[in-house]
C-alpha positions in Angstrom: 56.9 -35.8 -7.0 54.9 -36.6 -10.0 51.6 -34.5 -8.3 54.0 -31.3 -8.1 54.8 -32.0 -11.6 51.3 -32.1 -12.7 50.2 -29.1 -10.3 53.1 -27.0 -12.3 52.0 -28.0 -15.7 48.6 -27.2 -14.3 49.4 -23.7 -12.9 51.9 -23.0 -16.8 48.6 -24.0 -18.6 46.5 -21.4 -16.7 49.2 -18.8 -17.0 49.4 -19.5 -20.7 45.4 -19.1 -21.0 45.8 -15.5 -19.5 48.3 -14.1 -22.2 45.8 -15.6 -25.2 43.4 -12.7 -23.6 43.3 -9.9 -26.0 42.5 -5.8 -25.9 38.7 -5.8 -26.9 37.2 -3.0 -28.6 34.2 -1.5 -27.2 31.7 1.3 -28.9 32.6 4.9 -28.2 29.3 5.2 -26.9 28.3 2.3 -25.0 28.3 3.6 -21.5 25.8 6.2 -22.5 23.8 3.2 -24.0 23.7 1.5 -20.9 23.5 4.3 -18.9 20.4 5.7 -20.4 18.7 2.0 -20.2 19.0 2.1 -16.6 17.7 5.0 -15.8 14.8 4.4 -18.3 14.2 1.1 -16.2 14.5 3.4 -12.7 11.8 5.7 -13.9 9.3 2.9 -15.1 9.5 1.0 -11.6 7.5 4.2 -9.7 4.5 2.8 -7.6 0.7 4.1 -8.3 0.4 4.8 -4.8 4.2 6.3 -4.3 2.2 9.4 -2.2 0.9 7.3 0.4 3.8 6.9 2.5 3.2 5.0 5.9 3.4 8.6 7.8 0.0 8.8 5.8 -1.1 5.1 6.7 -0.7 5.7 10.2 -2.4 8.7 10.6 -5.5 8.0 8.3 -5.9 4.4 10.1 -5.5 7.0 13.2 -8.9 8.6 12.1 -11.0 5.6 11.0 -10.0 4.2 14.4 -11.1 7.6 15.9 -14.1 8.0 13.7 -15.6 4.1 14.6 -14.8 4.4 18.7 -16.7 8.1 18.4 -20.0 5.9 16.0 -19.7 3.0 18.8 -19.8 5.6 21.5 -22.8 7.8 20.4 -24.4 4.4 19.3 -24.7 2.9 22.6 -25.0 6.3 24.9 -28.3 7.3 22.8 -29.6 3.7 22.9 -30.1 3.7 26.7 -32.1 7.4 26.0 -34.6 5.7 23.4 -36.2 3.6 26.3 -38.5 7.1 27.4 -38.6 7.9 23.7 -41.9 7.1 22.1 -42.1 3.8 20.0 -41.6 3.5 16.1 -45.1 3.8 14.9 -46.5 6.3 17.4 -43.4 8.5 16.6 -44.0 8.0 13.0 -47.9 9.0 13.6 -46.8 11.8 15.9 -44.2 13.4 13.0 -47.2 13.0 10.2 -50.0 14.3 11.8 -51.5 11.2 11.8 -52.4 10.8 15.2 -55.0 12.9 16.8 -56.5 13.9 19.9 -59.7 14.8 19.0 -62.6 12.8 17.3 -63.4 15.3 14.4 -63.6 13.8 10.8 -62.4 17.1 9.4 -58.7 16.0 11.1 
């Protein structure tokens, strides 16, 4: 018996703590106030890079990818071509005139 008498003056105390809660008063224009700061802190969280959505990622990581296999591809079907091709230095001769077929000094 003496717990239910305690719960009860427990529960009255309580009670009595709600009806000490008074009316407060709050500025005319304090929902503006607060309005206003959050969208000020809305507009200041925009990213640098807000136009590069991931549509964009994909499809510019869609060209590089295209772009490197073409680079890889003409990169190893002209390297088997080079093999008839003439050598550095006699191509660089050849492109300069510096190589010559007859024995004149005047060439």
């Amino acid at each position: 018996m003496k717990s239910k008498d305690y719960i009860n003056k427990e529960v009255e105390t309580t009670f009595n703590a709600l009806n000490t809660i008074e009316k407060v008063e709050v500025n005319h224009f304090f929902k503006h106030k607060v309005l206003q700061k959050m969208y000020a802190e809305k507009e200041e969280k925009q990213t640098v890079f807000s136009w590069f959505t991931p549509q964009l990622q994909l499809a510019t990581l869609s060209v590089i990818l295209l772009l490197n296999v073409g680079t890889i591809f003409y990169a190893f079907h002209n390297s088997t071509d080079t093999s008839s091709a003439l050598s550095g230095i006699e191509a660089f001769a050849k492109d300069y005139a510096l190589q010559s077929e007859s024995n004149s000094i005047l060439n």
